[in-house]
C-alpha positions in Angstrom: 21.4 -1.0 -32.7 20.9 -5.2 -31.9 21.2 -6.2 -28.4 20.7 -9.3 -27.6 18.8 -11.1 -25.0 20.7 -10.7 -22.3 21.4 -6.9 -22.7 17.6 -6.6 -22.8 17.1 -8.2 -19.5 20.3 -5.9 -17.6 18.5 -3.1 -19.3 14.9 -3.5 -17.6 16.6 -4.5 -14.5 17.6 -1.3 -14.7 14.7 0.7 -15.3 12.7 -1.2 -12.8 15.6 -0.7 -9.9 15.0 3.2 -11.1 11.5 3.0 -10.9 11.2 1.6 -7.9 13.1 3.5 -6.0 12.3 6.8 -7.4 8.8 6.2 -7.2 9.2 4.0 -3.4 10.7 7.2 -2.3 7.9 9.8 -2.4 5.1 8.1 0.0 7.8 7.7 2.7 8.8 11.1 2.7 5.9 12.6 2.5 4.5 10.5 5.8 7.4 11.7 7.8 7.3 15.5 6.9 3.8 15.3 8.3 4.6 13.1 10.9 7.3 16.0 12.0 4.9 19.2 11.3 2.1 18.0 13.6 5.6 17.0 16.2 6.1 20.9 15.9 2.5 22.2 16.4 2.3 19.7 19.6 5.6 21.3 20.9 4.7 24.7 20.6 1.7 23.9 22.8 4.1 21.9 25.3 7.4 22.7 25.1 8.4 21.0 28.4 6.9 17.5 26.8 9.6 18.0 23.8 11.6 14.3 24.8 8.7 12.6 24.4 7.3 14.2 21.5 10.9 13.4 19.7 10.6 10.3 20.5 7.0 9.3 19.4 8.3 11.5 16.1 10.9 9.6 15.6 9.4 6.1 15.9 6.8 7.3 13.8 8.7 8.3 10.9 10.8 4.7 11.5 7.7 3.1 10.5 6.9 5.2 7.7 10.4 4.9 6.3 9.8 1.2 5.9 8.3 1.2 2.9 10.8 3.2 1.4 13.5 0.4 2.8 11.7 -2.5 0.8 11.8 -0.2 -2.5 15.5 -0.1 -1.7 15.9 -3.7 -1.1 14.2 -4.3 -4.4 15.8 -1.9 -6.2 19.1 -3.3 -5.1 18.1 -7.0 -5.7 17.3 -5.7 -9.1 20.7 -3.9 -9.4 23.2 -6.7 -8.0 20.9 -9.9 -8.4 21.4 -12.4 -11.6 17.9 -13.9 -11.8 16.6 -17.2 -13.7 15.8 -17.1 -17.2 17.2 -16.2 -20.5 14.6 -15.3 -22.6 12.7 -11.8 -22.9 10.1 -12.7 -20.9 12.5 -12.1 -17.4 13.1 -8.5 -19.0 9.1 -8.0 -17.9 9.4 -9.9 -15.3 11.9 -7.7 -13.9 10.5 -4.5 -15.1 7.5 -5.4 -13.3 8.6 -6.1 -10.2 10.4 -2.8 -10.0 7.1 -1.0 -10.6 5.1 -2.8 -8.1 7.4 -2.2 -5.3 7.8 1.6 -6.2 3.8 2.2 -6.6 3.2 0.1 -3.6 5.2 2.0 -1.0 3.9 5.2 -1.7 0.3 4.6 0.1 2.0 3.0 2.7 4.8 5.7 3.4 2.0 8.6 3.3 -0.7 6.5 5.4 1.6 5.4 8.5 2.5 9.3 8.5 -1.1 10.1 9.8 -1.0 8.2 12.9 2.3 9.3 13.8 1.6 12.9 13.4 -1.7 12.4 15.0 0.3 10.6 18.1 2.6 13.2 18.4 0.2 16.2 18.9 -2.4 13.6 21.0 0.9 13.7 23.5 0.7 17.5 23.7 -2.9 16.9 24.4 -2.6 14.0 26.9 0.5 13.9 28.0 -0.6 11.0 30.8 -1.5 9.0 28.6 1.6 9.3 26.1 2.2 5.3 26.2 -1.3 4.3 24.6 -1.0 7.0 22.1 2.1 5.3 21.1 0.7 1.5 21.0 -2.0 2.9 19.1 -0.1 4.1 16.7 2.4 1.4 16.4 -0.6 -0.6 15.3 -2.2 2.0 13.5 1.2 2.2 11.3 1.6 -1.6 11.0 -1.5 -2.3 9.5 -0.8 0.9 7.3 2.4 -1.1 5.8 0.4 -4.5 4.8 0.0 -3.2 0.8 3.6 -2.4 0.6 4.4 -5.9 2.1 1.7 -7.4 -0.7 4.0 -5.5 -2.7 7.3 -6.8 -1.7 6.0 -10.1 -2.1 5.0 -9.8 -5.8 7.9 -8.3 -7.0 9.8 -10.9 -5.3 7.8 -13.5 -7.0 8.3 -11.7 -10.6 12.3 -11.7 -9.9 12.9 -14.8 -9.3 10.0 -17.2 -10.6 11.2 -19.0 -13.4 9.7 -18.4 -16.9 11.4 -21.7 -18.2 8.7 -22.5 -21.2 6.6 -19.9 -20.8 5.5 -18.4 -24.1 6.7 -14.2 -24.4 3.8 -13.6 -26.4 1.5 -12.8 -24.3 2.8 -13.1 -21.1 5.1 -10.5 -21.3 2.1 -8.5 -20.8 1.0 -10.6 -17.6 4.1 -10.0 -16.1 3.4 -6.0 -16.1 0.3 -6.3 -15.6 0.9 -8.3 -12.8 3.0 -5.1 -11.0 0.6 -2.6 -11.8 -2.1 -4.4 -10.0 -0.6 -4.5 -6.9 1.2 -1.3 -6.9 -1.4 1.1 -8.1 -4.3 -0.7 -5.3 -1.8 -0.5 -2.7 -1.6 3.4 -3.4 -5.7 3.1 -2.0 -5.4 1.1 0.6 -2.3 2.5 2.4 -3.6 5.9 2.7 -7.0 4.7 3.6 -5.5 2.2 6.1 -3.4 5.3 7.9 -6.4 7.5 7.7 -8.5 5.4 9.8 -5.1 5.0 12.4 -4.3 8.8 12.3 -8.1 9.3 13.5 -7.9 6.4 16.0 -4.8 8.5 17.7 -6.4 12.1 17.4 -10.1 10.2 19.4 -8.1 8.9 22.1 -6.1 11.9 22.5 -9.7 13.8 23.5 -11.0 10.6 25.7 -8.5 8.2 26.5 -11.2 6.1 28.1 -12.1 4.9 25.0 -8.6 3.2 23.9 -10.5 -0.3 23.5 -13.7 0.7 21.2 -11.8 3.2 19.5 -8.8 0.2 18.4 -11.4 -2.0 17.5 -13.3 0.2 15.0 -10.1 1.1 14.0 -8.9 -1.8 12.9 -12.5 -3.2 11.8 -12.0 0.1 9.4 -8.3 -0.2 8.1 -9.3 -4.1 7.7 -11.8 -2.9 5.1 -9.7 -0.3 3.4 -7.6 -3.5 2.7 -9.9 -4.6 0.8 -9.1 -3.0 -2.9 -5.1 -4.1 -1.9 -6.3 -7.9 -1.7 -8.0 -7.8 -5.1 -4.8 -6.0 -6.9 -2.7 -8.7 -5.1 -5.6 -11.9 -6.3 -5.6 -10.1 -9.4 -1.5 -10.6 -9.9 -1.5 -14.0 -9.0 -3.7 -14.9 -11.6 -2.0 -13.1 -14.0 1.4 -14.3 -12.8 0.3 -18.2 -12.7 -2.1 -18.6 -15.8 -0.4 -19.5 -18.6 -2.0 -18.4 -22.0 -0.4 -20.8 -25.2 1.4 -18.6 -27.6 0.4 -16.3 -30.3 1.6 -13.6 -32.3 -1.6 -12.0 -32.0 -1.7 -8.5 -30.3 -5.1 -9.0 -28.2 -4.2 -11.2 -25.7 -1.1 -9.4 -24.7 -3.7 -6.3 -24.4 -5.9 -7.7 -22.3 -3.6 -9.3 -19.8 -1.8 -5.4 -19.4 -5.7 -4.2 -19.5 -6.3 -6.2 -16.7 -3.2 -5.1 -14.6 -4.8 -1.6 -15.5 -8.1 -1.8 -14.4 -7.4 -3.5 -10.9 -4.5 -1.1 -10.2 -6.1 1.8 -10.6 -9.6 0.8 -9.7 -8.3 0.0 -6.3 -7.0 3.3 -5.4 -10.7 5.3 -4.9 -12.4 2.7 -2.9 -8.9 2.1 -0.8 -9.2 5.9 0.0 -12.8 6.5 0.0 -12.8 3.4 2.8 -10.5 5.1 4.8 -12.5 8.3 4.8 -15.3 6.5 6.1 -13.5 4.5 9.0 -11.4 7.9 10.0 -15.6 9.6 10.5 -16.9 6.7 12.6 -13.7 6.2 14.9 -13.4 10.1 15.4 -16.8 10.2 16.7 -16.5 6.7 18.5 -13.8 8.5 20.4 -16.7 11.6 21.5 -20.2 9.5 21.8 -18.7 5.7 22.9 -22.9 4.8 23.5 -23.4 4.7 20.0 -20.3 2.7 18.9 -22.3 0.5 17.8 -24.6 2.1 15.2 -21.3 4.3 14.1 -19.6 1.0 13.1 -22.7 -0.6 11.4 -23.0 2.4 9.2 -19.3 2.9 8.8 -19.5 -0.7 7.4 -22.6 -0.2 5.2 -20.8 2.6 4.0 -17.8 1.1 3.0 -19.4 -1.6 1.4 -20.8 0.8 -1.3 -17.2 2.3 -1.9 -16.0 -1.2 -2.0 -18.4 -2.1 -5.1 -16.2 0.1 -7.8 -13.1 -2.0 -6.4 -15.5 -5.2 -7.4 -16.4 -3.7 -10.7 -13.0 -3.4 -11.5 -11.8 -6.9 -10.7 -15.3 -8.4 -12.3 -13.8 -6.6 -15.9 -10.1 -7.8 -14.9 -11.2 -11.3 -14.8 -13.0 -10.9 -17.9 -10.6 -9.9 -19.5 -8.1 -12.6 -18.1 -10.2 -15.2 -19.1 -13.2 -14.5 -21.7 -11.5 -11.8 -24.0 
């Protein structure tokens, strides 16, 4: 069956809208079921703290549905929006942006589940100190969200930049490519990002008194497991803005998608594997505060060796970007 170009381009709007959605859907979900199963442990050891542990439960799983809310705004941009461009190369364009925004909420939706949870039992714990345990996580959570905002933002670019000139061959492959790079790595640094804020919560739930060096390893930690999210989004914009002259060849269209591949998916591990390390050094800030200090260097030592597979997998991106 022909279809012409315009068909092709209502038809990956299509898939993309799916895709994001469908796949924006299962971080979010997944946050807030644990977010509500540690609300139920913490009630069952205070029952007469239940309004408060609704509420932190509630606010909580707000956050964690966000993600989930700019997959839906995407996926109904995609639906309802006519976007610029008439030629096959907005069909990828469009099909990648769908795909970034549905990989890229799912870290986010699962890690801003962990400080919520963690809050929500910590008020059980403490009840007298149920406001920090709230800012805590409200900051834990925000920072948790930053990939599936690096997300947004690169699908938004893909629907509604322009191709004008731009050749299909290869950069139909860019375009994709483009979306996988910052969706898969925001899968890493999401998670990693809400595992160092569920720990921040759970430390100051045993010693409030140390709210301040507990934060600020906290968010010396999730600023880290950011790290891998920043590449995949660097990685994107090159990809997105380089312009490679037209061929029929196969190659280059291979090695643009191949680049997409390996930041995307070489950003999850060290995205996660940061988090682990930054959720160890603020637990134990939280029960010996004297040696903050050597915690955090070696929490920071240690993340820079999980970082170096995220480098390895940009260096062979870029190579393949611009010497293959």
């Amino acid at each position: 069956m022909d279809m012409d170009t315009a068909t092709i381009i209502r038809l990956a709007s299509y898939v993309g809208a799916g895709s994001c959605i469908g796949l924006g859907a299962i971080g979010a979900a997944l946050g807030e079921g644990f977010t509500a199963g540690l609300a139920n442990e913490g009630l069952s050891y205070r029952p007469n703290k239940s309004g408060d542990i609704l509420k932190n439960m509630l606010v909580g799983q707000a956050i964690a549905e966000s993600a989930a809310i700019f997959a839906l705004v995407i996926a109904i941009l995609l639906l309802f929006t006519t976007a610029a461009g008439d030629n096959l190369l907005r069909a990828a364009a469009l099909l990648g942006a769908g795909i970034c925004m549905g990989f890229g909420a799912i870290g986010s939706g699962i890690g801003a589940g962990f400080p919520a949870g963690e809050a929500c039992k910590g008020i059980a714990r403490q009840p007298a100190f149920t406001g920090r345990l709230t800012t805590n996580m409200l900051i834990g959570s925000a920072v948790s969200q930053t990939p599936a905002i690096f997300a947004m933002v690169v699908s938004l670019m893909l629907m509604f930049m322009n191709p004008g000139t731009i050749p299909v061959m290869p950069m139909w492959a860019a375009y994709i490519g483009a979306g996988l790079s910052t969706g898969l790595a925001a899968i890493g640094s999401g998670i990693g990002g809400g595992m160092a804020a569920g720990a921040s919560c759970q430390g100051i739930a045993r010693n409030p008194d140390t709210l301040g060096q507990v934060t600020t390893t906290m968010l010396v930690g999730q600023a880290v497991s950011q790290t891998p999210a920043i590449f995949g989004l660097l990685i994107s914009f090159v990809l997105m803005f380089r312009v490679l002259p037209e061929t029929t060849a196969l190659a280059p269209a291979m090695a643009l998608l191949g680049a997409g591949i390996s930041m995307g998916f070489g950003g999850i591990g060290p995205g996660i594997g940061n988090g682990m390390t930054a959720e160890g050094a603020v637990a134990w800030v939280a029960r010996n505060i004297e040696s903050a200090g050597d915690l955090t260097r070696t929490m920071l030592v240690g993340q820079a060796v999980a970082q170096s597979t995220a480098i390895y997998a940009m260096v062979v991106s870029l190579v393949l970007i611009f010497v293959v």
